[in-house]
C-alpha positions as CSV (number, residue, x, y, z in Angstrom):
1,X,4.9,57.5,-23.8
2,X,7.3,55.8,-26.6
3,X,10.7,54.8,-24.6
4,X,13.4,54.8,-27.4
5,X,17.3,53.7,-26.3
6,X,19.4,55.5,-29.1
7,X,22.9,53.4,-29.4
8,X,25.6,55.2,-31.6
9,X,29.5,53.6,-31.4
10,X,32.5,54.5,-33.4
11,X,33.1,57.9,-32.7
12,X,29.4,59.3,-33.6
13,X,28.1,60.8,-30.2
14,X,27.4,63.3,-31.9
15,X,24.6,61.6,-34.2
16,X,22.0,62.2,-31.8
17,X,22.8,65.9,-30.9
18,X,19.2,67.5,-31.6
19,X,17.1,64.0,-31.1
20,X,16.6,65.0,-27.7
21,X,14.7,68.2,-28.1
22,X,13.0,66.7,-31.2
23,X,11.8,63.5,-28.8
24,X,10.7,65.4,-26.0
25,X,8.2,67.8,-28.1
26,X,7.1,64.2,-29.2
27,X,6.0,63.0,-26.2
28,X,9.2,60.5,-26.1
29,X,11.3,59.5,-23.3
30,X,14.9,59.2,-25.3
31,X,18.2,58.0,-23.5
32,X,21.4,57.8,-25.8
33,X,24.6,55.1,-25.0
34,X,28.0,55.5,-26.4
35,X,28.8,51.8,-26.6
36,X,26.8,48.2,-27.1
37,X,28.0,46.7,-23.8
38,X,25.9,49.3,-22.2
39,X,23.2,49.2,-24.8
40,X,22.8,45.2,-23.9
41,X,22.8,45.9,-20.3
42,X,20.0,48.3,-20.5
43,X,17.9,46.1,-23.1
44,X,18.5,43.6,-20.1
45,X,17.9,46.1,-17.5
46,X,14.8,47.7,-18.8
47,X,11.5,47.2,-21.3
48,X,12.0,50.1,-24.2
49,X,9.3,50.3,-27.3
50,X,12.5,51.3,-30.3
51,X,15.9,51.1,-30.6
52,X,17.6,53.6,-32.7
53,X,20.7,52.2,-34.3
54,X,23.8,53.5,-36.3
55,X,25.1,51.5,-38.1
56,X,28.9,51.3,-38.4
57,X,30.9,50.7,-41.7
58,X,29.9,47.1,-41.9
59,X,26.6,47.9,-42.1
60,X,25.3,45.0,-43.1
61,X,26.5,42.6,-40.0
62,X,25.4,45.3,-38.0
63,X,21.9,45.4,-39.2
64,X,22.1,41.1,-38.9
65,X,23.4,41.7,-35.3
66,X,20.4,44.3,-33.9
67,X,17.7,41.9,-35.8
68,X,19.3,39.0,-33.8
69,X,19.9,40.8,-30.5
70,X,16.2,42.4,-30.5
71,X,14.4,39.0,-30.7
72,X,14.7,37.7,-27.8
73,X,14.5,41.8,-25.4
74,X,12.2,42.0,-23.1
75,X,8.5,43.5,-24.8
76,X,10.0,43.1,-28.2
77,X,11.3,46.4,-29.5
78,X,11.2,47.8,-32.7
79,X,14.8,48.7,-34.2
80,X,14.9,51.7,-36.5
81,X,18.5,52.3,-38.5
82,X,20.3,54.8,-39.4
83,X,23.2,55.0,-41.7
84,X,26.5,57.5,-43.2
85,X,26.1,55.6,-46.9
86,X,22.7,53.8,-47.2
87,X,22.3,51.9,-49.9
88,X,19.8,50.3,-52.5
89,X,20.6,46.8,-51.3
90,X,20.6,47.7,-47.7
91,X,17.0,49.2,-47.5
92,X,15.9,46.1,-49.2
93,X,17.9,43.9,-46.5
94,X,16.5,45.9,-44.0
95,X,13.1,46.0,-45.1
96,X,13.0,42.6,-45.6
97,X,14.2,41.8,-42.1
98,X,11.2,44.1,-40.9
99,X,12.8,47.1,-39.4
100,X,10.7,49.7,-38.9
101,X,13.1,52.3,-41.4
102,X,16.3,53.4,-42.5
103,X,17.2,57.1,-42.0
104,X,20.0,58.6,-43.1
105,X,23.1,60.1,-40.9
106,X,22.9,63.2,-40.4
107,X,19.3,62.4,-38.7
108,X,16.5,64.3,-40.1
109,X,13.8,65.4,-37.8
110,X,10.9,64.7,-40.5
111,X,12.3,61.4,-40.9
112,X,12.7,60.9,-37.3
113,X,9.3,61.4,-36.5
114,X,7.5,59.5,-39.7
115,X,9.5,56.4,-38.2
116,X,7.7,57.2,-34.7
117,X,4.1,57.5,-36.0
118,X,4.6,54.0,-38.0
119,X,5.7,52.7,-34.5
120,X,2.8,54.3,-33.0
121,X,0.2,53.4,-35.6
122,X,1.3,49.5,-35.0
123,X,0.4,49.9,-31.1
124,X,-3.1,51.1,-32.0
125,X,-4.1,48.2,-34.5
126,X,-6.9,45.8,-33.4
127,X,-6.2,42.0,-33.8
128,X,-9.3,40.5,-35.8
129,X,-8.7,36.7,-35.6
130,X,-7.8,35.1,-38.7
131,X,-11.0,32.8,-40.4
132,X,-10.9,29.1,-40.4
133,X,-10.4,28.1,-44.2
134,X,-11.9,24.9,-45.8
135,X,-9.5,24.4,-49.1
136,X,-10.0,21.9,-52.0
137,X,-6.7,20.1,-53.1
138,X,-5.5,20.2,-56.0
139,X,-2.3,18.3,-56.2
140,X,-0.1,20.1,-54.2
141,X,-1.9,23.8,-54.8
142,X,-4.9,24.5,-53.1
143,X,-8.3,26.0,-54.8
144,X,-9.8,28.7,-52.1
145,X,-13.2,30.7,-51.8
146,X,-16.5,30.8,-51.5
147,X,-17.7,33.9,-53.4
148,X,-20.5,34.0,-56.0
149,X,-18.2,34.4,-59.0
150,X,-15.9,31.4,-57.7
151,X,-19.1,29.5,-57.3
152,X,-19.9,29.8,-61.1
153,X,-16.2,28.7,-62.0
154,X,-16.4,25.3,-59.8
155,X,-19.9,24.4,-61.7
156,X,-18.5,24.6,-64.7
157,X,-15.2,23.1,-63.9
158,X,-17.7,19.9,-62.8
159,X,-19.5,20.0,-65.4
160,X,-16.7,20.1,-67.8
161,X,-14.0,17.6,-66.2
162,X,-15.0,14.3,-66.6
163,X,-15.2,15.1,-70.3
164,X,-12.6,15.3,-73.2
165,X,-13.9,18.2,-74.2
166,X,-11.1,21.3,-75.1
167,X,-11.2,24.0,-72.8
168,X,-10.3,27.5,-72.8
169,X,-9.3,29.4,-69.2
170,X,-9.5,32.7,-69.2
171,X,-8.2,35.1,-66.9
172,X,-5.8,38.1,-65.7
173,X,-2.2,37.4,-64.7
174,X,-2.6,35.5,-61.1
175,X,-5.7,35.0,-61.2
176,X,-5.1,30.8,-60.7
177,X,-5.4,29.1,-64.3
178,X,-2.6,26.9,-64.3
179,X,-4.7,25.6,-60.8
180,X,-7.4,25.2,-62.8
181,X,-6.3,23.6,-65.6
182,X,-5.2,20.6,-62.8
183,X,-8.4,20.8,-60.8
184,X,-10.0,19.3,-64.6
185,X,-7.2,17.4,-65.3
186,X,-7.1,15.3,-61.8
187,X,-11.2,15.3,-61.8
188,X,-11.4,14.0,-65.3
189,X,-10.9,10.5,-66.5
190,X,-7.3,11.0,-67.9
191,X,-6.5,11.7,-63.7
192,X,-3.8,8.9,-63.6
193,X,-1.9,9.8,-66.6
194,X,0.7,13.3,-67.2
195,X,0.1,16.7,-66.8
196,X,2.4,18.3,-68.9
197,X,2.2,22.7,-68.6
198,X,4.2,24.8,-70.8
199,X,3.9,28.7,-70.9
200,X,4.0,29.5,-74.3
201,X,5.2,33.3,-73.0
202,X,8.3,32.0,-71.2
203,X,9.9,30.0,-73.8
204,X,11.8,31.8,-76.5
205,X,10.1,31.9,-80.1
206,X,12.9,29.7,-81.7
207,X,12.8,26.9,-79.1
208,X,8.9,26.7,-78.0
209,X,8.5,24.5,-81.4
210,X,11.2,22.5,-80.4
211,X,9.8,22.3,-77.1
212,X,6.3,21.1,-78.2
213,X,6.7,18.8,-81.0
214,X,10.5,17.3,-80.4
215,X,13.6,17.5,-82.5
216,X,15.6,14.4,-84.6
217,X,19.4,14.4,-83.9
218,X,20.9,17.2,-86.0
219,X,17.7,19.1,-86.7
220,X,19.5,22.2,-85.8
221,X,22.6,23.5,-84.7
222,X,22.7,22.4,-81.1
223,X,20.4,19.3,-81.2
224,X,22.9,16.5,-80.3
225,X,20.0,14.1,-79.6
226,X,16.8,13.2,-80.2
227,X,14.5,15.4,-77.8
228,X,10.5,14.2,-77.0
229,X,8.7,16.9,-76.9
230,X,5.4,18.2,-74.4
231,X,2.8,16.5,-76.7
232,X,4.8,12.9,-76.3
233,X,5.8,13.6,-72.8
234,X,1.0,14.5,-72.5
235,X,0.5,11.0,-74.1
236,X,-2.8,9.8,-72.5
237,X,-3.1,13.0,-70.2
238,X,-3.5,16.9,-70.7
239,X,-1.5,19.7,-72.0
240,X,-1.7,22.9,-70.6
241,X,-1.0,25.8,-73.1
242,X,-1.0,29.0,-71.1
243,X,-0.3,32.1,-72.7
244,X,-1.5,30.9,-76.2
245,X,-1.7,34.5,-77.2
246,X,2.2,34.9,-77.5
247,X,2.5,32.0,-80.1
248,X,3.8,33.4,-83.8
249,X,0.9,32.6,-86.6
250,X,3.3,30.2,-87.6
251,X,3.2,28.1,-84.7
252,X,-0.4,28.2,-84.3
253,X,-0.8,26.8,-87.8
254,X,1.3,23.6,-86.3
255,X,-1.0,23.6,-83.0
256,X,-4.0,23.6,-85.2
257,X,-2.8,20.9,-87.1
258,X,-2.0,18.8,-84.3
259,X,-5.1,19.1,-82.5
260,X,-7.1,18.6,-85.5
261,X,-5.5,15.4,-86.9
262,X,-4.2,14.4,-83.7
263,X,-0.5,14.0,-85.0
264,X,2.6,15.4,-84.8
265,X,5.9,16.0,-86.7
266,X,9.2,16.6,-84.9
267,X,11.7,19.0,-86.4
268,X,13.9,17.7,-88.3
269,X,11.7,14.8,-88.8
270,X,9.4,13.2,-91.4
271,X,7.4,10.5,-89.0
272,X,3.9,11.4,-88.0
273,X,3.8,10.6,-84.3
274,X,0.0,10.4,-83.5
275,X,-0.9,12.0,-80.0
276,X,-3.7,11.3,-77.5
277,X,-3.7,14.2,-75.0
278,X,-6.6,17.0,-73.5
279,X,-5.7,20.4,-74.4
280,X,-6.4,22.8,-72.1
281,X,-5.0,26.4,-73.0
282,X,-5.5,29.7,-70.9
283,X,-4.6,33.4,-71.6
284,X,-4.7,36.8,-69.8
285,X,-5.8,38.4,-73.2
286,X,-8.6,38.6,-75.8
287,X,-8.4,36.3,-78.4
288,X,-11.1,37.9,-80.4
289,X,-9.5,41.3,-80.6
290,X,-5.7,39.6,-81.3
291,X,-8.3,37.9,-83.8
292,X,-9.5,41.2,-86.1
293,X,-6.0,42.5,-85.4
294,X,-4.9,39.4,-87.4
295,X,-2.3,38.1,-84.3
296,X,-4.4,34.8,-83.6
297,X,-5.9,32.3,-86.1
298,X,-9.9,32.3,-86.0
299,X,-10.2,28.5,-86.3
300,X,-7.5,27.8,-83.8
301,X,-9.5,30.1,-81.4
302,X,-12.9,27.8,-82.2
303,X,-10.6,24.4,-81.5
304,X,-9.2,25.8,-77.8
305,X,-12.8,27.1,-76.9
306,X,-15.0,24.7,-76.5
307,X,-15.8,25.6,-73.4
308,X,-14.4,28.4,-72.1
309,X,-13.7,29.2,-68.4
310,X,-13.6,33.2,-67.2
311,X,-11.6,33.3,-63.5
312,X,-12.4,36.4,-61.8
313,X,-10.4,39.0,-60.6
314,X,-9.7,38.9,-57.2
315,X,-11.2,42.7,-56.8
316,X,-14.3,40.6,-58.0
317,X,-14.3,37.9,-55.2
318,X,-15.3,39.7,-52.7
319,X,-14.7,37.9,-48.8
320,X,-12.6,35.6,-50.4
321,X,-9.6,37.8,-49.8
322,X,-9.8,37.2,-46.3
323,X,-10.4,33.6,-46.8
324,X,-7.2,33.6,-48.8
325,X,-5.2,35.7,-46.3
326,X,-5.7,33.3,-43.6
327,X,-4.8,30.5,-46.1
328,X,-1.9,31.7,-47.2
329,X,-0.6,33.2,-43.8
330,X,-1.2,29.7,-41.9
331,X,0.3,28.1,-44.9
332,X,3.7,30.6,-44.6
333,X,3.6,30.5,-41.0
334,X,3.9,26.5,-40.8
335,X,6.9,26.7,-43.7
336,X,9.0,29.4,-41.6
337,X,8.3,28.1,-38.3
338,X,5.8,30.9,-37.2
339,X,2.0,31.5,-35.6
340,X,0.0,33.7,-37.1
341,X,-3.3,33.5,-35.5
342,X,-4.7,37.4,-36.4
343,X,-4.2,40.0,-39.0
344,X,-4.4,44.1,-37.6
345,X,-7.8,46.4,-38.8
346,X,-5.2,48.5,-40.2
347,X,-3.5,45.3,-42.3
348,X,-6.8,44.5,-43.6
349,X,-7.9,47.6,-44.7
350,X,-5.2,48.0,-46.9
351,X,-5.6,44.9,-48.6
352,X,-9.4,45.7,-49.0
353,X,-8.2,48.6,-50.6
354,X,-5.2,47.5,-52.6
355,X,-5.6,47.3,-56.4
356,X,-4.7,43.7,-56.8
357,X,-3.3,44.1,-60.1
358,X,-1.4,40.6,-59.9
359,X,-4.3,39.0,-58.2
360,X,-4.1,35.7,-55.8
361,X,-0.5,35.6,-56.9
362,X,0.5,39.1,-56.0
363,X,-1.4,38.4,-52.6
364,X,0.2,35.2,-52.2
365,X,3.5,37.4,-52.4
366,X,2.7,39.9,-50.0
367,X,1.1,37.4,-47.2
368,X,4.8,35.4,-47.4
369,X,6.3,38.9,-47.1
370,X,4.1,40.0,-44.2
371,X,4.6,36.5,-42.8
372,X,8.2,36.5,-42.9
373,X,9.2,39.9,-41.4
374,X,6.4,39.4,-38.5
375,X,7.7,39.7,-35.1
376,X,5.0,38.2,-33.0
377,X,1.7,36.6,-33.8
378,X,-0.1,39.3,-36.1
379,X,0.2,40.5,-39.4
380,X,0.4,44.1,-38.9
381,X,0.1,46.8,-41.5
382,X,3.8,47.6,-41.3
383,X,4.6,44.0,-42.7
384,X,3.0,44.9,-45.9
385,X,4.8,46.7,-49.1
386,X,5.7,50.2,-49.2
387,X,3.1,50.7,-52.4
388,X,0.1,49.0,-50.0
389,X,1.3,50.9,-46.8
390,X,0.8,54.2,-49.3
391,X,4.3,55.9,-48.2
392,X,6.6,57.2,-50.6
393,X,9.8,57.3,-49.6
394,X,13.0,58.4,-50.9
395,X,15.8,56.8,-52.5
396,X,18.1,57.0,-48.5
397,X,21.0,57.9,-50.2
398,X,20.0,61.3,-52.3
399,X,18.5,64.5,-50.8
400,X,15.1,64.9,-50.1
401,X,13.4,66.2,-53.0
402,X,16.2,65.5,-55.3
403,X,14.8,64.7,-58.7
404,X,15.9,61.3,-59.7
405,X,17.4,59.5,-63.1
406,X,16.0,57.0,-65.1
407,X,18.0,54.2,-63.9
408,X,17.4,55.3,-60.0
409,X,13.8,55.3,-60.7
410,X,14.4,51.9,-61.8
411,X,16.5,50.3,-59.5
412,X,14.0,52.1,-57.1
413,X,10.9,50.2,-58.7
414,X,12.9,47.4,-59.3
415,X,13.7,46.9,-55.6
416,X,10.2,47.5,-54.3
417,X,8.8,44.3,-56.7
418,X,11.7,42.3,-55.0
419,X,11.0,43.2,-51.6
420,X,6.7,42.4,-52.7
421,X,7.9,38.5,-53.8
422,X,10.4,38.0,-50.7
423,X,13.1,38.3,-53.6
424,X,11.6,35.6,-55.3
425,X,13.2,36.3,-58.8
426,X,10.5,34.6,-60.8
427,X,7.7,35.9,-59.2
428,X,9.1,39.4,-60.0
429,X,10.3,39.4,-63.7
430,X,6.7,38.2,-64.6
431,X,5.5,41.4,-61.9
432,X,7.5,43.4,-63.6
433,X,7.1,41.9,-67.5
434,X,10.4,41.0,-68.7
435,X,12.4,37.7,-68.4
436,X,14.2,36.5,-65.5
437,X,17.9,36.8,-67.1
438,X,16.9,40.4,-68.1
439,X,15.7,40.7,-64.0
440,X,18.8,38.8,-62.4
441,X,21.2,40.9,-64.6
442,X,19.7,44.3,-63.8
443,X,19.9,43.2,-60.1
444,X,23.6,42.9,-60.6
445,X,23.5,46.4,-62.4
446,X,22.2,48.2,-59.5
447,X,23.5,46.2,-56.7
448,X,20.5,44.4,-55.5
């Protein structure tokens, strides 16, 4: 039987008027306290599996102070909140901070007892012991797994390293090319000179020529200084191209010329600069279909593919999700100061299942999520993302079944993406597919 100690100050007795009746037809033993001196006593005073909190009208310290107080109870209970004006930013805070939910004041009795069953469901997961993970380095990233399709990609990365040969990654969002692209680069003879990456996608139109080939002094408004550009900065080492597909035709004429006479121009300039760098360039798109729809240049397309690399998605990889998880759990777990040593039946499954859209990197995400907002010493299904756990829940502060506007919707969507990356901003505008100005100013919008 679930042993929940309900605390409600401020004048709000009253909160938890029909929680009795609704915990004893759950099978819950439910005791209520008016104040937090007598809360703390009886965390000290006795082992209880929830506390159910209302928060006052500084919500937010509140929240800080019940994750702080709760660490450190005796068999580690699980805090659920409950508050008069939820908000956006404060489910995020608290799901961040792993509570088990936010409900909304007055209590609801569906919502009550959806908060117990996720409670529940996390005492009946089975620890499986997380895998022992052998890892190649690559600089400071790591290349991880042992399935078939990986197997294919290392061969050909041997074979094609220690070459000058061009090479062509492709691959979906997150599936690792930039790691790739290193992996040659450190294996291959130009190892001791510069890597140099630029994301062709991520760099405005206007300034990505600047960018690659240098400006002179007064080449444009702006350009108070002579700039080198990512083909200089290469000399003697590779550039990485990624996202070669959102170059203008224009551009790609320049590219082509520069990789076929080996020579550059900076804007603004009339010296040829001759360069000596490997090109490597990836992309999560078909080149042969931008191609016929007359969006990339054929012959530029024959220059990058020399040899072309095709990463696998990681629904293809098989076991190597597991191998990953445990990688990237022990990895998270030594930067926060954490053990993980196990992930629940329950966690796994979901990740089995998940749809992996965003690949190793959208794991990644949700393993330093899990990692962070894990109470003891295994990743439990809880720890994951609403959209992996399956719940849909609603916005806290509109009724239930209340149909919601556009800009809810996406301040709602918005919101789940942050809480997926640990609010890692970057990792979310390219989630999401807009820029990370456009992101951090729509975070302001809604109050994120």
């Amino acid at each position: 039987m679930l042993r929940v100690l309900a605390v409600a100050t401020e004048g709000a007795a009253g909160v938890f008027q029909n929680i009795k009746q609704w915990a004893a037809q759950a099978d819950v033993e439910f005791e209520s306290v008016p104040e937090l001196p007598l809360a703390v006593r009886q965390l000290a005073a006795a082992r209880w599996d929830i506390v159910l909190a209302v928060l006052g009208e500084h919500a937010d310290g509140d929240l800080a102070w019940w994750v702080d107080a709760l660490r450190g109870a005796a068999g580690s209970p699980r805090l659920i909140v409950a508050a008069r004006r939820p908000s956006m930013g404060l489910a995020l805070r608290a799901e961040r901070l792993g509570v088990v939910d936010l409900l909304t004041v007055p209590l609801r009795r569906d919502d009550f007892e959806r908060a117990l069953g996720r409670v529940r469901s996390a005492a009946s997961e089975v620890p499986i012991p997380l895998p022992e993970v052998k890892s190649d380095a690559v600089g400071q990233y790591m290349l991880v797994g042992q399935s078939a399709a990986m197997l294919e990609v290392y061969k050909l990365m041997a074979r094609v390293a220690p070459s000058a040969a061009t090479v062509l990654i492709r691959g979906d969002s997150g599936t690792g090319k930039e790691v790739v692209a290193r992996a040659i680069h450190l294996n291959g003879p130009r190892a001791a000179r510069p890597f140099v990456a630029v994301n062709c996608a991520a760099i405005p139109e206007n300034l990505l020529e600047s960018e690659l080939f240098g400006h002179e002094k007064g080449a444009f408004t702006g350009a108070v200084a002579r700039k080198i550009g990512r083909f200089e900065q290469a000399g003697g080492g590779t550039l990485f191209l990624d996202e070669v597909a959102d170059m203008s035709l224009a551009l790609q004429a320049k590219i082509l010329r520069a990789v076929q006479e080996r020579e550059i121009e900076r804007v603004g300039g009339g010296e040829t600069i001759p360069v000596d760098v490997r090109l490597v360039a990836a992309t999560n798109r078909d080149l042969k279909e931008a191609i016929a729809q007359g969006r990339f240049r054929e012959d530029l397309y024959y220059r990058f593919a020399v040899v072309t690399i095709r990463l696998p998605r990681l629904a293809e990889r098989g076991d190597d999700l597991s191998l990953l998880t445990a990688y990237f759990a022990r990895q998270f777990a030594e930067r926060y100061g954490k053990r993980i040593t196990a992930i629940s039946d329950n966690a796994l499954d979901l990740l089995r299942h998940h749809n992996w859209v965003g690949n190793v990197r959208e794991l990644r995400n949700v393993i330093e999520r899990a990692t962070i907002v894990a109470t003891d010493e295994m990743l439990r299904a809880e720890h994951l993302p609403e959209e992996l756990r399956g719940e849909e829940r609603a916005l806290p502060d509109r009724p239930q079944g209340a149909l919601l506007t556009l800009a809810e919707v996406e301040a709602r969507h918005i919101a789940r993406v942050l809480a997926h990356t640990s609010g890692q901003i970057g990792a979310a505008a390219e989630i999401l597919g807009i820029h990370r100005n456009t992101l951090t100013r729509k975070m302001r919008e809604y109050g994120l």
